[in-house]
C-alpha positions in Angstrom: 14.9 -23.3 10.5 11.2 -22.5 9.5 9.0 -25.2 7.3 7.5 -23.2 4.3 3.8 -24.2 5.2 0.6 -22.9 6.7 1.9 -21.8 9.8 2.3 -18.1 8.6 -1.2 -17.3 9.6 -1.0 -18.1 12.9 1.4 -15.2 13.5 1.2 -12.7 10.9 -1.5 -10.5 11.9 -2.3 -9.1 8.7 -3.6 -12.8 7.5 -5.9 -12.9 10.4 -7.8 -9.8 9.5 -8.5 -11.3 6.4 -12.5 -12.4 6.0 -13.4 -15.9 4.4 -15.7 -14.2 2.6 -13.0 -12.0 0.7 -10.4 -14.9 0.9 -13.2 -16.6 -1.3 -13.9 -13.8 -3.9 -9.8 -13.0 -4.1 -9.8 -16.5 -5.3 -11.4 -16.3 -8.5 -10.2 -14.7 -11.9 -9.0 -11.6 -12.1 -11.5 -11.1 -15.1 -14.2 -10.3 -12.2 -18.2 -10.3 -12.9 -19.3 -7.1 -12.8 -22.3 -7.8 -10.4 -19.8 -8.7 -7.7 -17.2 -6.0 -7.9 -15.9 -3.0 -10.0 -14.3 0.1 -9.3 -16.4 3.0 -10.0 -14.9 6.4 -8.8 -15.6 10.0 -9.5 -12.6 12.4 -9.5 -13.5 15.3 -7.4 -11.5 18.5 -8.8 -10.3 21.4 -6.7 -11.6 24.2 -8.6 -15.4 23.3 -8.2 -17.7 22.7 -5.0 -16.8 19.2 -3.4 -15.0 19.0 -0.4 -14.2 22.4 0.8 -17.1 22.8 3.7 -19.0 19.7 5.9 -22.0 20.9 3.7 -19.9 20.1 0.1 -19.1 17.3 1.6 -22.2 15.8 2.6 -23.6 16.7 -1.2 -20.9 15.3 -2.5 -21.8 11.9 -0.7 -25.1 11.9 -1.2 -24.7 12.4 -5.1 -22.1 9.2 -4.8 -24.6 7.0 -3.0 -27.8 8.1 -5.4 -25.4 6.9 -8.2 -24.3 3.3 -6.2 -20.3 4.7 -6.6 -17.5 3.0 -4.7 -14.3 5.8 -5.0 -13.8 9.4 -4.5 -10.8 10.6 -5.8 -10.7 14.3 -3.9 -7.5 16.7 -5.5 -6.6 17.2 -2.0 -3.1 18.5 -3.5 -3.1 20.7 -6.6 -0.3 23.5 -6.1 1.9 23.0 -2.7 1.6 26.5 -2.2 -1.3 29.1 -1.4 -2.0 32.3 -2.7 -5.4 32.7 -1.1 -7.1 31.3 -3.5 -9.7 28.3 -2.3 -8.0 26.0 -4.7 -4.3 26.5 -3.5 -2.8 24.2 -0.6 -3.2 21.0 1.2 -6.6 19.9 1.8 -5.6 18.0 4.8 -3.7 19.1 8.3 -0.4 19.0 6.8 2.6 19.9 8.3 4.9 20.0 5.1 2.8 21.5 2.5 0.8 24.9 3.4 -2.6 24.2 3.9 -5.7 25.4 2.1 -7.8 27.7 3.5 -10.8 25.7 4.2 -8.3 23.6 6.6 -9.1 25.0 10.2 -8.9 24.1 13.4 -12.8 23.2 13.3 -12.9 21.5 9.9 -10.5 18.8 8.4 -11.8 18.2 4.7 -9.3 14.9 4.4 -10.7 13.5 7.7 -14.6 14.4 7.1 -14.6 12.9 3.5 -13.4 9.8 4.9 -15.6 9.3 7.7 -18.3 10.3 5.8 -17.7 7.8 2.9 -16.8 4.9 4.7 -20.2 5.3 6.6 -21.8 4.9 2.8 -18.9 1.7 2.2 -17.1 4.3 -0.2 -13.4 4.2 -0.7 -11.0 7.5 -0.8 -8.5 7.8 -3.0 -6.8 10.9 -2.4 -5.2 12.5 -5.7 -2.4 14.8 -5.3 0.0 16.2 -8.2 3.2 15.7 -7.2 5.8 18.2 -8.7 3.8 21.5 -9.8 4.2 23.8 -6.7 2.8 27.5 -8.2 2.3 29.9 -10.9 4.7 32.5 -9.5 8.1 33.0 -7.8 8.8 32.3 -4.9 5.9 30.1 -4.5 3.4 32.1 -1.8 3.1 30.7 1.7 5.7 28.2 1.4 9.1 29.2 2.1 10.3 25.7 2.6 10.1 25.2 -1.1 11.2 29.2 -1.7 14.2 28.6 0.3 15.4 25.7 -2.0 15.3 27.0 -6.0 17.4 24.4 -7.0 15.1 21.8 -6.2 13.3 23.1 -9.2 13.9 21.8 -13.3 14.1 24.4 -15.9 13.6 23.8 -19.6 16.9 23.9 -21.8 16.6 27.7 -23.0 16.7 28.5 -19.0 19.4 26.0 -18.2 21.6 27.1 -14.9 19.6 30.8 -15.0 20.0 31.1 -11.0 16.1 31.3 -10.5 13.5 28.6 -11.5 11.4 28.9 -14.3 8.2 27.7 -15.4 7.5 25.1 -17.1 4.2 24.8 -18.9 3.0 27.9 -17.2 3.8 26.4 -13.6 6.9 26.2 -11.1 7.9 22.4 -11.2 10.0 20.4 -9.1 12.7 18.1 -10.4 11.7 14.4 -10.2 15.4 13.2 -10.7 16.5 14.9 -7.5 16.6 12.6 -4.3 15.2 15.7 -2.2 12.6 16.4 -4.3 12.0 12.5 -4.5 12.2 12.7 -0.6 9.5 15.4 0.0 7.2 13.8 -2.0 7.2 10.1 -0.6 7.2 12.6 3.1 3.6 13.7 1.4 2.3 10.2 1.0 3.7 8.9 4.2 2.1 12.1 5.9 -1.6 10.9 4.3 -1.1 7.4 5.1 0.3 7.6 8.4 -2.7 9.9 9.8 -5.6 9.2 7.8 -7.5 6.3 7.0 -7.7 6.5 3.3 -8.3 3.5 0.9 -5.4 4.5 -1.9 -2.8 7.2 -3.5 -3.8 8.6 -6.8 -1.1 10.4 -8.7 -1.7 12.7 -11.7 0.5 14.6 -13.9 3.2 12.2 -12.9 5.4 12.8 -16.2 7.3 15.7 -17.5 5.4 18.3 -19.6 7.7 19.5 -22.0 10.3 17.1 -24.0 13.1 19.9 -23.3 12.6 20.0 -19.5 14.7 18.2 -16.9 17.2 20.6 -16.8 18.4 22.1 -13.3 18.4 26.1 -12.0 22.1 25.8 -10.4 24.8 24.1 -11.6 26.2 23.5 -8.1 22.9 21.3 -7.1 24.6 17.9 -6.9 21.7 16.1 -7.2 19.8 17.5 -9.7 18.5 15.0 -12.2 21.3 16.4 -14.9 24.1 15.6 -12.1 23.0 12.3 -11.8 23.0 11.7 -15.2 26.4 12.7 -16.2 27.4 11.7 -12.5 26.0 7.5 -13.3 26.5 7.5 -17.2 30.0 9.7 -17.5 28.7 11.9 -19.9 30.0 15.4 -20.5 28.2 18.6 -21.2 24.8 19.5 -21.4 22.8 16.7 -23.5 19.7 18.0 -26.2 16.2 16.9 -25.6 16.5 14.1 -27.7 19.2 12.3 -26.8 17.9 9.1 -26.0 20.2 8.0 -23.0 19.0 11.4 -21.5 15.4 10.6 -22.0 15.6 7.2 -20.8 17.2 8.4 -17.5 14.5 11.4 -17.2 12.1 8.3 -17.5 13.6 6.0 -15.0 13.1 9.9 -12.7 9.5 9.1 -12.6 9.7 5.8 -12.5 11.5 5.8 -9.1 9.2 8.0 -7.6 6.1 5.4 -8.6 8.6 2.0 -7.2 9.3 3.9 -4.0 5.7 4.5 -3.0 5.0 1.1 -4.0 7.0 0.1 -1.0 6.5 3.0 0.7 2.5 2.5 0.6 2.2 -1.2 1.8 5.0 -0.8 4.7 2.5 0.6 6.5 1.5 -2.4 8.1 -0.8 -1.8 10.8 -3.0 0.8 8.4 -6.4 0.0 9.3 -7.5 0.2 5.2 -4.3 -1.9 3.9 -4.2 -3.2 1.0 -4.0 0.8 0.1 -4.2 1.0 -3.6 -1.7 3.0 -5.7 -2.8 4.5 -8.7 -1.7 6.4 -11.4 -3.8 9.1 -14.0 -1.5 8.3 -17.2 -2.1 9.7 -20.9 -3.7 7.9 -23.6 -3.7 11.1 -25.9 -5.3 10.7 -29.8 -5.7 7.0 -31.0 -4.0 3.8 -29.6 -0.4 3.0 -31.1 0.6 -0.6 -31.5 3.8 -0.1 -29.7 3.9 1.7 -26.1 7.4 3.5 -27.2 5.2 5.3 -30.3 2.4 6.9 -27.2 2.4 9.8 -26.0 3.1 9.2 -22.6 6.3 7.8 -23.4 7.5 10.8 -25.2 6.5 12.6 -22.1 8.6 10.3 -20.3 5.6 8.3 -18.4 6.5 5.0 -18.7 2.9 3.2 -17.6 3.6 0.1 -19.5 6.1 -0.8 -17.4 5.3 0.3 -14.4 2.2 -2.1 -14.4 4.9 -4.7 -15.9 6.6 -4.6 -12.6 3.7 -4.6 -10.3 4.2 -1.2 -9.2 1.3 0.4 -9.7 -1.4 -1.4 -8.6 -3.9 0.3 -11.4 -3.6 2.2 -13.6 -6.1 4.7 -14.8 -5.6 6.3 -18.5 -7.3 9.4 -19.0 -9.1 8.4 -22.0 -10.8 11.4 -22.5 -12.9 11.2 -26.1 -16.0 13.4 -27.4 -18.4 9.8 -28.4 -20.2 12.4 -30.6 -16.7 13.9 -32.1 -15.7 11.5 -34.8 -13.5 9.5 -34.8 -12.9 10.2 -31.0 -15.5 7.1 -30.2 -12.8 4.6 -32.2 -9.6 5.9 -30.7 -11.8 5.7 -26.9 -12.6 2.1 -28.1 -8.9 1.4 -29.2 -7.3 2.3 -25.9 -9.6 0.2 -24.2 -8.2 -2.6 -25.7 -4.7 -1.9 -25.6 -4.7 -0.6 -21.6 -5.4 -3.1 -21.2 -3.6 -5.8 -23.7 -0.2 -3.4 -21.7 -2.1 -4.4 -17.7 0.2 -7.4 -16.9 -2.3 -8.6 -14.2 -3.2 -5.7 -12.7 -6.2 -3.3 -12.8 -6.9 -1.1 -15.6 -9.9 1.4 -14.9 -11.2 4.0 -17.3 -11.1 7.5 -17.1 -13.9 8.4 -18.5 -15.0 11.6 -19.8 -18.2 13.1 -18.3 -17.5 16.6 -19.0 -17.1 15.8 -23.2 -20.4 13.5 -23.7 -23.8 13.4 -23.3 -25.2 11.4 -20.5 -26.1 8.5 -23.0 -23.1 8.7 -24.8 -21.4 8.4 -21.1 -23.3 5.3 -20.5 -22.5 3.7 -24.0 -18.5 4.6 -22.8 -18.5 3.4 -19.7 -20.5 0.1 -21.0 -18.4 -0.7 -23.8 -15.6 0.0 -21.2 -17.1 -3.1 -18.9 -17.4 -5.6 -21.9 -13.8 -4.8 -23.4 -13.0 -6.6 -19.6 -11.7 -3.6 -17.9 -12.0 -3.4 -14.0 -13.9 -0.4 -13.7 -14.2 3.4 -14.8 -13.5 6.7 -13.3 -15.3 9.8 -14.1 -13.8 13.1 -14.8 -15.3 14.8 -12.9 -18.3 14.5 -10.2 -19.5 18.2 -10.8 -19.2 18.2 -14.7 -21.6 15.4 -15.5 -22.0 16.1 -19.0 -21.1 17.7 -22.0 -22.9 19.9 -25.3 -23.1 18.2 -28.3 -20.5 20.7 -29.6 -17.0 19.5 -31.3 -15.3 20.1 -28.8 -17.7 20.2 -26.5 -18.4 22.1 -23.5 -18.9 20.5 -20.0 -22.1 21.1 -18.1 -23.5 20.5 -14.2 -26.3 18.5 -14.4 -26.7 16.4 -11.4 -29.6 14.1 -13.0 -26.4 12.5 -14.0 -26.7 10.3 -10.3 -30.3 8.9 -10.8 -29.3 8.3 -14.5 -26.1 6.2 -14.0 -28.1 4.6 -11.2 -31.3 3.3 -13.4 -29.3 2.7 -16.7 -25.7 1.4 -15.4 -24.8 0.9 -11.7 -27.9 -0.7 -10.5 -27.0 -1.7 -7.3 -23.8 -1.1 -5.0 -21.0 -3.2 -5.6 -17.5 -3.2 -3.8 -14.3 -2.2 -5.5 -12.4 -5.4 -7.4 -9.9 -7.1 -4.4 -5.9 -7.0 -5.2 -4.9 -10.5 -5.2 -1.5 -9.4 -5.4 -1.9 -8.0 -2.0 -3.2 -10.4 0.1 -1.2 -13.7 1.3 -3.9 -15.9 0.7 -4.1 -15.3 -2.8 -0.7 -14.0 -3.8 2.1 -15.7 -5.5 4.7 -12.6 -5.3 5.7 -11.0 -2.7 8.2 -7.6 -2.5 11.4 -6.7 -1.3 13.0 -3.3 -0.6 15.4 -1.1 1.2 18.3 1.1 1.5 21.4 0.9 0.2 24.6 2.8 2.2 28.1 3.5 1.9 29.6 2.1 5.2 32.2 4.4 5.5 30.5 7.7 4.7 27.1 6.8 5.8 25.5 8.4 3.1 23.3 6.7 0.1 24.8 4.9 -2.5 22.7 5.7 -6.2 23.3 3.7 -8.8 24.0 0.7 -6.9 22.9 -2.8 -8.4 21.0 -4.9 -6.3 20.0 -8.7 -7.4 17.4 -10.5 -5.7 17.9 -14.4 -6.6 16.7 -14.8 -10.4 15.2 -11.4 -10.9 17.4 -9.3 -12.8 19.6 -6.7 -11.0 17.8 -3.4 -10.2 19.6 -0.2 -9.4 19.2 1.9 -6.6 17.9 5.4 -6.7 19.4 9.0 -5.5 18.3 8.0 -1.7 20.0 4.3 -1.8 15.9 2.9 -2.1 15.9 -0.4 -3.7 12.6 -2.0 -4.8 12.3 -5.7 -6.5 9.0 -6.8 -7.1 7.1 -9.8 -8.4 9.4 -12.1 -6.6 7.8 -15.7 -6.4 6.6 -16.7 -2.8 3.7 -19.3 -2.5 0.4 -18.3 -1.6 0.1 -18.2 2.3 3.7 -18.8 2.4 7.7 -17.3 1.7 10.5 -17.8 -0.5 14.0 -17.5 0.8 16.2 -15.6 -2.0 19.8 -14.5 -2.1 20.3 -10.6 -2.3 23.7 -9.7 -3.5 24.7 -5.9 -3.7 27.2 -4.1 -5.8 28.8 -0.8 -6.4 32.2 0.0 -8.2 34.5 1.3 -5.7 33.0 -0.4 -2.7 33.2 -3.9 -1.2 30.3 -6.3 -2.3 27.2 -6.5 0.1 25.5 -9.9 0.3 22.4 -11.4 2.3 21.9 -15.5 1.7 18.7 -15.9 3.2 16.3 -13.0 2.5 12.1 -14.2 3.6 10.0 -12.9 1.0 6.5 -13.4 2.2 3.2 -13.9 -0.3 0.9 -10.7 -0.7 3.6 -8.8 1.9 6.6 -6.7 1.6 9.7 -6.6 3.4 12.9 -4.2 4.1 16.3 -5.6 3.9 19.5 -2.8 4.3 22.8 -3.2 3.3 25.5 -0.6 4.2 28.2 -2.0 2.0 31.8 -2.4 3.6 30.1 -2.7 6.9 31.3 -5.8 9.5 27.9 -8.1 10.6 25.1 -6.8 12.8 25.1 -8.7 16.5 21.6 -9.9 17.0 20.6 -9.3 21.0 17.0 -9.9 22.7 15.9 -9.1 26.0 14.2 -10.9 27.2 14.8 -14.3 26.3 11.4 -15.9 28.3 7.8 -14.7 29.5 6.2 -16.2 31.8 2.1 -15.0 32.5 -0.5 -16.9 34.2 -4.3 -15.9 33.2 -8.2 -17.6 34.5 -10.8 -18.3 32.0 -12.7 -15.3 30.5 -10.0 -12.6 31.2 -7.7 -11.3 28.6 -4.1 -10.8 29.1 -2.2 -7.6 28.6 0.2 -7.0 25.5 4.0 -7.9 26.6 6.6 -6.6 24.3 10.7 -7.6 23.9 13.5 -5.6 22.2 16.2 -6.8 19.0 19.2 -5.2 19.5 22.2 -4.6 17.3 25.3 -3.7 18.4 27.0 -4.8 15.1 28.3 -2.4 11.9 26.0 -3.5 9.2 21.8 -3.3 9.4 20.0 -6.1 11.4 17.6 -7.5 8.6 15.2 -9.9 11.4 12.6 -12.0 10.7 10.6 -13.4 13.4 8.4 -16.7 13.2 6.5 -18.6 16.2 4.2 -22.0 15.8 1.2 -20.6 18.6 -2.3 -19.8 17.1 -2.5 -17.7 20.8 -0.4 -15.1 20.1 0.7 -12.8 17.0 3.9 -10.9 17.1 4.2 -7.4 15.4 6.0 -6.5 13.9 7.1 -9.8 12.1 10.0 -8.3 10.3 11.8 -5.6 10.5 15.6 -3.6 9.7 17.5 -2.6 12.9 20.8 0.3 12.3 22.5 -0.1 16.0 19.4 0.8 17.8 16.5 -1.4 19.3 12.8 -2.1 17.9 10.5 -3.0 19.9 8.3 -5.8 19.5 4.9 -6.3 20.3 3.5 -9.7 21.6 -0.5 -9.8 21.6 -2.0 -12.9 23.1 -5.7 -14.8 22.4 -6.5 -16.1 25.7 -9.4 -17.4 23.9 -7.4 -19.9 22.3 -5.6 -20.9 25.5 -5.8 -24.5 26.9 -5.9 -25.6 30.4 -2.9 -26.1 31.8 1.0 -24.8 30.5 0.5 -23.1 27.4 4.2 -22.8 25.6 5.8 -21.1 22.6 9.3 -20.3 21.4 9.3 -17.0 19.2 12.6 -17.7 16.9 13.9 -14.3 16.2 16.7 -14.9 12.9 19.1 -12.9 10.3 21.1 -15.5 9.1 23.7 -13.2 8.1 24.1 -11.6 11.8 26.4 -13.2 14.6 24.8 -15.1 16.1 21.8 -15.6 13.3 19.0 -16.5 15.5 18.0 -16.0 19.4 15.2 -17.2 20.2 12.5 -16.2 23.5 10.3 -18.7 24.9 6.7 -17.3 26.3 4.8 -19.6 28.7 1.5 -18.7 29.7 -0.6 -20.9 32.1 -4.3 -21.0 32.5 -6.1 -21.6 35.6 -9.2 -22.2 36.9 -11.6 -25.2 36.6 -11.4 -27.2 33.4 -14.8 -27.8 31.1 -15.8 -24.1 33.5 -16.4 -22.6 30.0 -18.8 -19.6 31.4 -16.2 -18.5 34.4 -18.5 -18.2 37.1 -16.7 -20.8 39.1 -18.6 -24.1 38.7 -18.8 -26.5 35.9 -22.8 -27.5 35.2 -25.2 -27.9 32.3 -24.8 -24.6 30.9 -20.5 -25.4 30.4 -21.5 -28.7 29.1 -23.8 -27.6 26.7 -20.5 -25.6 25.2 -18.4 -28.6 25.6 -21.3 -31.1 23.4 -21.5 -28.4 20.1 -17.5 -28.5 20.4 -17.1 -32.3 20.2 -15.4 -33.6 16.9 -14.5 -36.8 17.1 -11.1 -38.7 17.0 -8.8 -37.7 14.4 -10.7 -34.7 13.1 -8.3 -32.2 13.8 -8.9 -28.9 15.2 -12.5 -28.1 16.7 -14.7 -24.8 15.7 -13.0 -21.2 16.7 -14.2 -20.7 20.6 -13.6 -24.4 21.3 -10.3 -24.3 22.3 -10.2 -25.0 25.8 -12.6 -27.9 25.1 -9.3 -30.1 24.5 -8.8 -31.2 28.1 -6.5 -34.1 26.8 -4.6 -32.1 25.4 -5.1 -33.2 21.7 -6.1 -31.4 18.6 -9.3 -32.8 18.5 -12.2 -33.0 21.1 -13.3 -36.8 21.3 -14.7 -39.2 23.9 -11.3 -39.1 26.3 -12.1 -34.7 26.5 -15.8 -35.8 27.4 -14.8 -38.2 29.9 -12.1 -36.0 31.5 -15.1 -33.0 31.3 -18.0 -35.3 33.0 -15.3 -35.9 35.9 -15.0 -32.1 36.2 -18.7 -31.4 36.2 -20.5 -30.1 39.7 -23.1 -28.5 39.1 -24.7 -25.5 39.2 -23.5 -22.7 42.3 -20.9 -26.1 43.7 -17.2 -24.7 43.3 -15.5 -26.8 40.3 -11.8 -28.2 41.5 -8.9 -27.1 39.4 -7.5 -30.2 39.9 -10.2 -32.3 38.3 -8.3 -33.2 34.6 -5.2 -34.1 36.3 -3.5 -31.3 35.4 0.3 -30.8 37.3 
């Protein structure tokens, strides 16, 4: 249908926006040189000064650009709740979680920070904890949350009480439920979808105690306990320690991270895309040789293989060690290595700990961090910048910390390292996700087992989400894969011809039982006509489907004029609209013509297609627009000229191929030179021959 070759540039618009200049650095190793690019962030806690006024902020900034820092990571969500307090709420204009009290209708802390760092090149990383909500019942100010108790885990003593409990001194939601899992992916979508932040930074993203999990009702279907004996059949109330109970409270958290994976880079049209997904894991006492012996893992935080899978895009262990408190330098040293011996590919950047060491023994950290190969280091935090030689030690504000990581570390300003992984013309993976239903009912099937070609079968989770990663595409190109979906009970749902696209991610539905979708356009053909040096307006078409099953469409065109958004997409009975954008720049005289092929090869029919035919007029080789064709057009024309057989002329030279071939040779001059008039004499439209 489609020839797997360089043509996916010239109509995805994300591969457009990409500069040669990154395309070229993306190309190297992963292993990057440290004068070039490394991440160097500074958490930004809550509880001190930061980001809670224009005048924190602008401090803030100032501190990060005196010490040549790339990242703020701002705790813009530490309880979803607010009890008054300046540290409780949302630090942005949310309209799920209540908002903190320095959010007002004059000051948005989310929005300033961002415009305010990305004047200074800084990235923003908000860092929100997910599941605590408050240290009393009902959580104040949010009665969403106080209206649902059972969306809340219990330890085992306080099993099916009625009323949630805390857990480690706080009010914790339930990862395993699917509404729990729902409101917080409605968080991250909320921060993506109207801010324009650089990456999602989760912390405490793991259970607290071993003997938590457990839910407040017994009549909550989909608390993570239900689930458990709902998928796995067992009976009863299981102990802490059974291991088929703590692998399923750690595949909880590991949904949560594989959703937003997905969730994250479906926002296409995101103005700071890749955004980065990040994770603040545990790397408590010394390094073990095996990841099941850590910490984490008995917290049910499995890190190891959430960078196995891709899904995290880096990862950042807390590695929070005393240098002076012995033998806290060797285990900080030890984790180093093994973070990143457990990275598979992916970026590994030290938390570092500011608050526990002097500012020397910060610098010898965060160096011996950089030669163990790591990509870069966080500190924790930007208002504790160093620590008393105590054991343990106490943290201290000393803000000489910014000229002193300045003239003995970060010398100079550097970018943060590129995601290979996430751009098309350095990938070799791309992703594929989406929802799995139950035709008949309409709700979400959990549990379901989806398998994407070779890659071995993944289940779904409470909301039907599917998410395979690492599936090979070639760089700058697709792979076409066979997804084949099952659930006992149910009849088998199956796509043969799924595009997986390099650096990209795409949504493919199944609703299993369901007949095939009917795949409708309207209109089928565009016709504009346009002069030199104006622009033409978007167009747009619908894709229809007035089939059962979801519409899984691809589109694909051959035009380097145009660029269709979106270029895939999952249709259920309704219509999405698509977007046609045109580069009249790139237009040639004459009849300019495309066909957009719009394809599901498992819908009836499984491709439409809609031809677009735009026409410029005017006078050929009149390169300015002002009507005539004289020395100034022809001095254009000569820096375009390539010669026979040299392909494609320079960007801007398009219309410099009067013959009509790919190059601009003798035969253009000749046809341009019969064109020419001269300066204020009316050019003839006529003058190439053109019909």
């Amino acid at each position: 249908m489609v020839s797997n070759a360089g043509w996916l540039c010239r109509f995805r618009q994300k591969c457009l926006l990409i500069p040669i200049a990154v395309m070229v650095a993306m190309g190297a190793s992963q292993s990057h040189a440290h004068a070039q690019e490394e991440f160097r962030g500074l958490w930004c806690m809550v509880f001190d000064p930061g980001y809670k006024s224009a005048g924190e902020v602008d401090q803030l900034i100032s501190y990060a650009v005196q010490g040549n820092y790339n990242a703020i990571l701002p705790q813009v969500l530490a309880y979803h709740c607010r009890t008054g307090g300046s540290a409780y709420g949302a630090f942005w204009r949310s309209e799920i979680v209540p908002t903190a009290p320095a959010v007002t209708d004059a000051f948005d802390p989310l929005a300033y920070l961002c415009q305010q760092a990305h004047a200074h090149g800084i990235e923003v990383h908000p860092w929100i904890i997910p599941y605590r909500v408050s240290l009393t019942w009902p959580p104040p100010g949010n009665s969403y949350l106080a209206d649902r108790p059972e969306w809340f885990m219990v330890s085992q003593a306080d099993l099916h009480a009625g009323t949630p409990a805390p857990i480690d001194g706080a009010y914790t939601l339930d990862p395993g439920s699917p509404d729990v899992q729902e409101y917080v992916v409605s968080i991250v979508r909320e921060l993506i979808a109207h801010y324009p932040i650089d990456g999602i930074n989760f912390d405490r993203i793991r259970y607290q105690q071993t003997d938590a999990g457990y839910p407040v009702s017994a009549a909550y279907a989909k608390s993570s306990l239900a689930r458990f004996q709902q998928i796995t059949g067992y009976v009863g109330t299981p102990s802490p320690s059974l291991s088929s109970w703590s692998n399923f409270r750690r595949r909880t958290i590991d949904e949560l991270i594989r959703r937003c994976r997905a969730e994250i880079a479906s926002f296409k049209d995101h103005p700071r895309q890749p955004i980065r997904l990040s994770a603040d894991t545990i790397v408590w006492g010394n390094a073990p040789l095996n990841f099941t012996s850590t910490s984490a893992y008995g917290l049910f935080q499995n890190w190891q293989l959430w960078m196995q899978q891709g899904w995290l895009d880096t990862n950042v262990p807390m590695n929070y060690k005393a240098d002076h408190c012995s033998p806290q330098g060797s285990w900080y040293r030890n984790w180093n290595q093994r973070c990143l011996e457990w990275g598979y590919q992916r970026h590994t950047v030290i938390g570092q700990a500011t608050y526990m060491n002097t500012k020397s023994n910060s610098i010898a950290q965060m160096s011996d961090a950089r030669t163990a190969g790591v990509h870069g280091t966080v500190n924790y935090n930007y208002w504790r910048t160093a620590g008393t030689t105590a054991c343990p030690p106490s943290g201290l504000n000393d803000m000489t910390w910014y000229a002193y990581v300045r003239d003995n570390l970060f010398n100079s300003f550097v970018p943060t390292p590129a995601m290979p992984w996430r751009h098309p013309a350095t990938a070799t993976e791309g992703t594929i996700w989406g929802r799995v239903t139950d035709a008949y009912t309409g709700e979400p099937l959990d549990d379901a087992t989806v398998t994407v070609g070779p890659i071995p079968p993944v289940r779904t989770d409470g909301n039907g989400i599917y998410v395979v990663t690492l599936v090979s595409a070639p760089t700058n190109g697709f792979s076409v894969q066979p997804v084949t979906v099952e659930k006992q009970g149910l009849p088998t749902g199956m796509h043969p011809a799924a595009y997986v696209f390099a650096g990209d991610i795409v949504q493919y539905d199944f609703a299993l039982g369901a007949g095939p979708p009917t795949l409708e356009l309207a209109p089928t053909s565009i016709a504009r006509t346009v002069f030199p040096g104006d622009s033409l307006d978007d167009d747009i078409f619908t894709v229809g489907n007035n089939g059962d099953g979801p519409l899984n469409y691809t589109i694909v065109h051959e035009a380097d004029w145009l660029t269709v958004i979106p270029n895939q997409g999952t249709i259920h009975g309704q219509e999405s609209t698509i977007t046609i954008r045109y580069d009249t720049g790139r237009l040639s005289y004459g009849e300019n013509t495309a066909v957009i092929e719009v394809f599901d090869e498992a819908a009836n029919p499984p491709g439409v297609t809609l031809a677009v035919s735009v026409r410029m007029e005017g006078v050929p080789g009149d390169f300015d627009g002002d009507g005539d064709v004289d020395m100034d057009d022809f001095g254009r024309f000569q820096a375009c000229l390539t010669g026979p057989n040299a392909g494609p002329p320079p960007d801007g030279c398009e219309r410099a191929r009067l013959s009509g071939n790919d190059h601009v040779d003798r035969n253009d001059l000749l046809l341009f030179l019969g064109c020419m008039t001269g300066a204020a004499i009316p050019g003839d439209p006529d003058c190439a021959g053109f019909p």
